[in-house]
N, C-alpha and C positions, 0 to 999 in steps of 0.2 A: 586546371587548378590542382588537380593530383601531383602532376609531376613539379608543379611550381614548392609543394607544401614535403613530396620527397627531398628534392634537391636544399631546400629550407632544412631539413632536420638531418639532411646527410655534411653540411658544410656548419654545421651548428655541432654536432658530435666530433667534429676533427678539430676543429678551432679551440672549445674549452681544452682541447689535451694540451694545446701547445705551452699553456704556460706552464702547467705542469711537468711536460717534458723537459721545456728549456729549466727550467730550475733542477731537475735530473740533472741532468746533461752539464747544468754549472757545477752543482755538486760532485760530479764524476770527476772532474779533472781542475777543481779548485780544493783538495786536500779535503773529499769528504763532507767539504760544508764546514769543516771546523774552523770556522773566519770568522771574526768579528761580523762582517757584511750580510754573508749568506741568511741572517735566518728573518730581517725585515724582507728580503727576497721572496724567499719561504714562506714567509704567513702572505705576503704578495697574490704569490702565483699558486701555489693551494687552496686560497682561496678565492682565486677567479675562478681554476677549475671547478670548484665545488658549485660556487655562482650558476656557470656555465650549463652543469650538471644538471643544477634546481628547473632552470628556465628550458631544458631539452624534455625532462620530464612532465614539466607544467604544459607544456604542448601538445607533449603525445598523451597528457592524461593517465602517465603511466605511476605504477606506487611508489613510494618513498626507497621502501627499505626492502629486504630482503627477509625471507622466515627465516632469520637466521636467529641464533640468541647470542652470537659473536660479538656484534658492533655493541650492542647494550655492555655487556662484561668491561669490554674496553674503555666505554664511558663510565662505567663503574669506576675500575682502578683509576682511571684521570681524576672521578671528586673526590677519592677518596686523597687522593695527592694532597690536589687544594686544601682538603678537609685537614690534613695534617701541618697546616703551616698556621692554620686559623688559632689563636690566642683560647685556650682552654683553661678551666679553674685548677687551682695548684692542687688541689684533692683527687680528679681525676688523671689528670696526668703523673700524681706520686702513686698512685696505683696500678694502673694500666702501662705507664712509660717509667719507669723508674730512673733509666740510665736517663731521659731524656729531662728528668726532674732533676738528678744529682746535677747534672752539666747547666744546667741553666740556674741553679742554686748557687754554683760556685763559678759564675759570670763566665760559666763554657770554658775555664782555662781548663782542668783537672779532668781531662773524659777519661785519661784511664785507671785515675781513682775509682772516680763512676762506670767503669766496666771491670775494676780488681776485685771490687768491695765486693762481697756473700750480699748485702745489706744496703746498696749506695746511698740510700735515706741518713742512716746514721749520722755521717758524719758530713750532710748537708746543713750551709746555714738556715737557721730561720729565713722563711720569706716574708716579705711585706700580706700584709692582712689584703686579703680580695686579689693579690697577684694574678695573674694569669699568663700563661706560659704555653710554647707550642707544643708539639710531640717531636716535629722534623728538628734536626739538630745544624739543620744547614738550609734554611728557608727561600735563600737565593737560588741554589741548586735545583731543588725539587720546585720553585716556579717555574725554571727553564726547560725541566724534566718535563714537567705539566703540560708544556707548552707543547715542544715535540711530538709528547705524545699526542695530543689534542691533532695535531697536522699529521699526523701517522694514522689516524683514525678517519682523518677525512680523506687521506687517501686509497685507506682500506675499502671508504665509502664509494670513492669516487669507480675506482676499481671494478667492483665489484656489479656496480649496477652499470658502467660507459661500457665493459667488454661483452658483446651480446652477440657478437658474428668473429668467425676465425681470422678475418684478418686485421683483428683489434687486436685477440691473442696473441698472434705473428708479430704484432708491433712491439705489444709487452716485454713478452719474451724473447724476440729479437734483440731487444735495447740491454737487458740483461747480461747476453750472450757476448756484446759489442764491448761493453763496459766489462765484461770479466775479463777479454782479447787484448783490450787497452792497455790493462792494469798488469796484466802478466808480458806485454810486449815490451813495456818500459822496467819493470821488474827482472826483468830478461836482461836485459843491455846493462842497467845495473849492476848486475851480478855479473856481468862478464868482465865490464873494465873497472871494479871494485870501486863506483866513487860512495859518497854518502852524503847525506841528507838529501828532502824529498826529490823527487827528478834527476836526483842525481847532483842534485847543488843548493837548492834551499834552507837554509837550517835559521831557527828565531835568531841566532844572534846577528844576522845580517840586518834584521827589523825590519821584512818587509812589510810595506804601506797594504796590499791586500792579500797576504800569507800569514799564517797561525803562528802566533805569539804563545810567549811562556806559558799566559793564563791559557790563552787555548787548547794548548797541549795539555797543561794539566787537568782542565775541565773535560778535554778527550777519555777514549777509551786507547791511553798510552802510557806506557810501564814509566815511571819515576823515580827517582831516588832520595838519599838522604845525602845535601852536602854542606859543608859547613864554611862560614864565609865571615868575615870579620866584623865585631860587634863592641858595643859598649865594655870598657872597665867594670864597672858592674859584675857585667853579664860574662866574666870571664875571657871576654877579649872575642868569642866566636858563638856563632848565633848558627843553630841547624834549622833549615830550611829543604823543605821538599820540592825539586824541580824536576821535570821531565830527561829522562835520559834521551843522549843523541845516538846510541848506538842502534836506536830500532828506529830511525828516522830514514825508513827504505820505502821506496814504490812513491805509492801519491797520497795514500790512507794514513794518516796518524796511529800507531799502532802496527806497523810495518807488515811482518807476515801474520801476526794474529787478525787482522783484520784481512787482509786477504786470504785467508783460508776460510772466513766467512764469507768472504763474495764468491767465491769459487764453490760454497757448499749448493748456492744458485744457478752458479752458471753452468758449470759442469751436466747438471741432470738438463739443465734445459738446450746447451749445447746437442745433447746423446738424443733426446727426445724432437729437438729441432731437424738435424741431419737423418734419422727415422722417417721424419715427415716428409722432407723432400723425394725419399727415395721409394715412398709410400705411391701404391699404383690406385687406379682408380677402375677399384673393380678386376676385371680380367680385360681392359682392352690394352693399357699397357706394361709394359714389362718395366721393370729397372733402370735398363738403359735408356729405355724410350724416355723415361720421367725426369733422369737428368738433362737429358739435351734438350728437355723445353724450355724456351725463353732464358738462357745463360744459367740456369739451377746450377750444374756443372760447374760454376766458379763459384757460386756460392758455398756451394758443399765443399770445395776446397778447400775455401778459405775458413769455414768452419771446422774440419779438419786438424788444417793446422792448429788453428787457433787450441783446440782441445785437446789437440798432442802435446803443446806447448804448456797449457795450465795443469794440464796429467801430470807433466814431468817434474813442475815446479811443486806439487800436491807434494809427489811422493820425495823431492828435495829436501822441504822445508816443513812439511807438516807430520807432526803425531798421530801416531795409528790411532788414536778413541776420537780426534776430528775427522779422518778419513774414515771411521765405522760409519758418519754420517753422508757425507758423500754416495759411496759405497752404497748405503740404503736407500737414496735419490736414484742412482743409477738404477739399481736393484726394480725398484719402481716401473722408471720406463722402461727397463727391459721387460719387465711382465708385459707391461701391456701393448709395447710393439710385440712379442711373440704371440700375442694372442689377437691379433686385428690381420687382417691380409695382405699382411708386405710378411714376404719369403722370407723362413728362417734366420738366412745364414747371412743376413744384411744385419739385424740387432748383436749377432753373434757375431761378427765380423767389426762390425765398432768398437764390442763391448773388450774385443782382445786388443784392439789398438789400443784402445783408454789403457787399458790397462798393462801392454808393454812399455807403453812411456811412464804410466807411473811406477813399475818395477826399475826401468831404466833412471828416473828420477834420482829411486832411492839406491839404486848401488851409486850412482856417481858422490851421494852424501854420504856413501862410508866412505869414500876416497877423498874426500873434498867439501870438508862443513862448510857451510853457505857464514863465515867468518863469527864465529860461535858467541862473539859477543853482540849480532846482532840475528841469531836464528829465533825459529820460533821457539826451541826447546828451552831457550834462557827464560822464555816468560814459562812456562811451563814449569820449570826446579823449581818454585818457589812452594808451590806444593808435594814433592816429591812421593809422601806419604797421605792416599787419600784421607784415612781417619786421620792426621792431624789437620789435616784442611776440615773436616767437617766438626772436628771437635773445637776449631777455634770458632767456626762458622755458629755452630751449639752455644757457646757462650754469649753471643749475642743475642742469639733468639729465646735464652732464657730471662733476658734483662726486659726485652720489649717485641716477644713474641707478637701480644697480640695488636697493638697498633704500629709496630715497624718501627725504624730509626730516620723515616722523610725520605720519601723520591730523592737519590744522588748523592747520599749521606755516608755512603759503606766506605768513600776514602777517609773520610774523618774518624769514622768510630776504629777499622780495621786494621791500622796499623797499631793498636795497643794490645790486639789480643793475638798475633803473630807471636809465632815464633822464629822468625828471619826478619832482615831490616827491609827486604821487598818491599816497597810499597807500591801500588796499581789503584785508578778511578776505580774498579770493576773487581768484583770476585773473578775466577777464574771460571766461573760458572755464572753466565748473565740472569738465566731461569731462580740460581740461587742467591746471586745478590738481589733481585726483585722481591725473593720470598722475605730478606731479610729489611727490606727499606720498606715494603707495603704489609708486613705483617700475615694476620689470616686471611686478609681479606684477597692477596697475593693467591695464597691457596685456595680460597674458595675458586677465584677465576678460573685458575691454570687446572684444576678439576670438572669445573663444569666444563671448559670449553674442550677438552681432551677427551672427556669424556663424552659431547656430542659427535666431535670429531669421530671417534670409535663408533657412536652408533650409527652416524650414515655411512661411514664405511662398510659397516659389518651389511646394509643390505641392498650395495652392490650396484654396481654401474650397466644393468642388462638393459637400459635405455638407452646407451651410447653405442651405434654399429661397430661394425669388425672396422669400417672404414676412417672411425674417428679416433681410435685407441692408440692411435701412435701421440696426439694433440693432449689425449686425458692423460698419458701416462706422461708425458713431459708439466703438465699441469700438477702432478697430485707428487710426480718424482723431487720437485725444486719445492716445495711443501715441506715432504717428509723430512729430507735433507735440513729445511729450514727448521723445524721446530723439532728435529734432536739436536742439532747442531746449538738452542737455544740451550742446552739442558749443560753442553761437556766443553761449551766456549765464550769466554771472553765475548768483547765489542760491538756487540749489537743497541748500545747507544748510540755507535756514530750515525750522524744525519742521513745521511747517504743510504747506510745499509737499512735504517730504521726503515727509513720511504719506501723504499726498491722492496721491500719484505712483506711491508704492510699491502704493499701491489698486489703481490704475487699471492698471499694469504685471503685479499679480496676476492680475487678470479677465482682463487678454490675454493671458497666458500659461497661463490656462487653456482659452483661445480655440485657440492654438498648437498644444497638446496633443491638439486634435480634440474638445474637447466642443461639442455645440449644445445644451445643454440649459439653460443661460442663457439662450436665445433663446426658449424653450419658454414655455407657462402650462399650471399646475398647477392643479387642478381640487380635489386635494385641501387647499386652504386653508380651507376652512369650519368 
């Protein structure tokens, strides 16, 4: 009966992942998830895993949640989302939301009157008696926002409590690793024989039947423009319109290299931290070499390898030195903690100079050879040139609606009025700081406490993990670190895709947090 009630909860923990996977795995290589399609998919298979999840638990009698105060916070900013689209009295919102009172006073045409004006109330119409009116200034956005996050949350759950043995980890981060190889292999070949749009051939105006459309692209985290196209006599004959530009229409990801320097801020440390672990002995019986030639290791480390010279090189091609400070401190990461666990030196230190001649090599080939500057990553980059005017436009907003935000997914709307360039982008240039400016205080109370818990179980220390497991923690806590500076100094971590894959990776660690080492463990009982 034992082994019948094993075999029950070991074929019951692999089965819930798969729909989760396969919805990964569709998102990996159907542009991100930014498809009309994908996201009935997504509440789908999210929510089978989760299903899955409940009824593995409800078996083994095991608890809910984790002591963590993470998931709570993250269910916080979700109602607080909701909470913002909800129809509120015109007194409270002419108080609290000002700009979000002038724009709905004057039927949402005039928002950058309501962002010029000292005063936006002034020269607001009267409202109808008992009006009621929301905070978000784009209410369809911030439900789909809602939404997202809602399934980023349940995968942070799912995560968090399904990864409990190392070769759950290995799978996680495996897939991570597979998905950054992908993205940079085709990104690669791109680049060599110079075609454009996604794959190398897709662009919306073909109209494909299951490929990202105009709206797509624009609801993306992808740079846009202002163009102007022929209108009413009236209207002076031309009507400007904001559409997605095609020059950053590279790789698979909407968002071309800005969004692949965010995949790459994951893959890279967990790539550094994965190849460690392979090479990683057990104990004093084998050596190095002995460790690769078990069971084919030796091609996998190859091909990991490569794969990591390959995204190294393309990092230091196409990305800005203040997203590689994050990277860089991923790596940083696993390098501590493979040199401090019982794999030899000059194996962490011998990686850690490859990674990093390929990205040296990356970046001389980009002084010789811009990766076609109208579609590098530096072009989304100029638009801030000057970080205080970037924070000083960013400042005018948060003085209009500081405290309740401008609605989950709103910052395209409100942002191009208080620019000082015709740039327009979904996204700040800083995701951490367009969140503070769409969710208000309640934005910074989250990203406070949880940085701030974050800090305090770091601060006392992983002395319950052995020498033997520290190459797996430091690949866990390295694609973390990397992830949430990378949140603070980059663009597009709204897209579907990265949202998921992050919320993953930020579960495992926060089960790491918590004090389990049993991730790091192998189970005997798999047979």
């Amino acid at each position: 009966m034992t082994t019948i009630l094993l075999r029950r909860d070991f074929w019951l923990e692999w089965v819930c992942l798969i729909p989760l996977a396969a919805i990964m795995l569709i998102g990996g290589v159907a542009f991100g998830g930014n498809v009309w399609w994908f996201r009935p998919l997504a509440i789908t298979g999210v929510g089978l895993s989760i299903g899955g999840g409940l009824l593995r638990l409800g078996w083994r009698r095991d608890r809910l949640f984790l002591s963590s105060p993470l998931l709570f916070l993250g269910i916080a900013a979700m109602c607080w989302a909701a909470a913002q689209c909800v129809p509120l009295p015109h007194g409270i919102v002419e108080r609290f939301a000002p700009v979000s009172e002038a724009a709905y006073a004057r039927d949402r045409v005039p928002v950058a009157e309501a962002i010029a004006l000292a005063d936006p109330a002034e020269t607001a119409s009267n409202p109808p008696l008992g009006s009621r009116i929301p905070v978000s200034l784009n209410r369809a956005e911030t439900v789909r926002r809602a939404l997202w996050l809602a399934l980023g949350l349940g995968v942070f759950w799912f995560a968090g409590m399904w990864t409990d043995r190392s070769s759950k980890l290995i799978v996680v981060c495996g897939f991570v690793v597979a998905l950054g190889a992908v993205h940079s292999a085709i990104l690669t070949l791109q680049l060599l024989d110079g075609s454009e749009g996604f794959y190398g051939h897709f662009t919306p105006h073909q109209r494909m039947f299951l490929g990202p459309g105009m709206v797509d692209l624009t609801n993306a985290p992808h740079r846009s423009e202002l163009t102007t196209i022929e209108g009413l006599a009236s209207d002076g004959g031309l009507w400007t319109i904001e559409r997605p530009t095609e020059v950053e229409m590279i790789g698979i990801l909407p968002g071309g290299l800005v969004t692949f320097g965010c995949l790459q801020m994951m893959a890279l440390p967990a790539c550094f931290g994965a190849m460690c672990y392979l090479c990683q002995r057990r104990g004093s019986r084998f050596s190095v070499r002995e460790r690769l030639q078990d069971r084919g290791v030796s091609v996998l480390f190859c091909v990991m390898a490569v794969a990591g010279m390959i995204s190294a090189a393309l990092v230091g091609l196409a990305v800005p030195l203040w997203v590689v400070s994050a990277i860089a401190l991923g790596l940083a990461v696993a390098f501590f903690f493979a040199i401090r666990s019982d794999l030899e030196w000059w194996v962490p230190v011998s990686l850690g100079l490859v990674f990093a001649s390929a990205y040296f090599a990356g970046h001389a080939v980009f002084a010789d050879w811009t990766v076609a500057d109208d579609s590098s990553f530096q072009r989304y980059w100029r638009e801030p040139d000057d970080l205080s005017g970037f924070l000083r436009e960013n400042l005018e907003i948060w003085k209009k609606s500081g405290w309740t935000g401008i609605g989950l997914g709103a910052y395209s709307l409100v942002a191009p009025y208080v620019k000082t360039t015709s740039a327009v982008s979904s996204n700040a240039v800083s995701s951490a700081i367009s969140g503070i400016l769409e969710l208000g205080v309640v934005a910074l109370a989250v990203f406070a406490l949880a940085y701030g818990w974050i800090a305090f179980r770091l601060v006392r220390g992983f002395r319950h993990v052995g020498y033997e497991q520290r190459c797996l923690l430091g690949m866990t806590l390295g694609t973390s670190a990397a992830l949430l500076t990378g949140f603070w100094v980059s663009p597009g971590w709204d897209n579907p895709l990265l949202l998921m894959v992050a919320c993953a990776l930020l579960g495992i660690t926060d089960r790491v947090l918590c004090g389990a080492s049993d991730l790091f463990m192998e189970s005997w009982d798999e047979g």
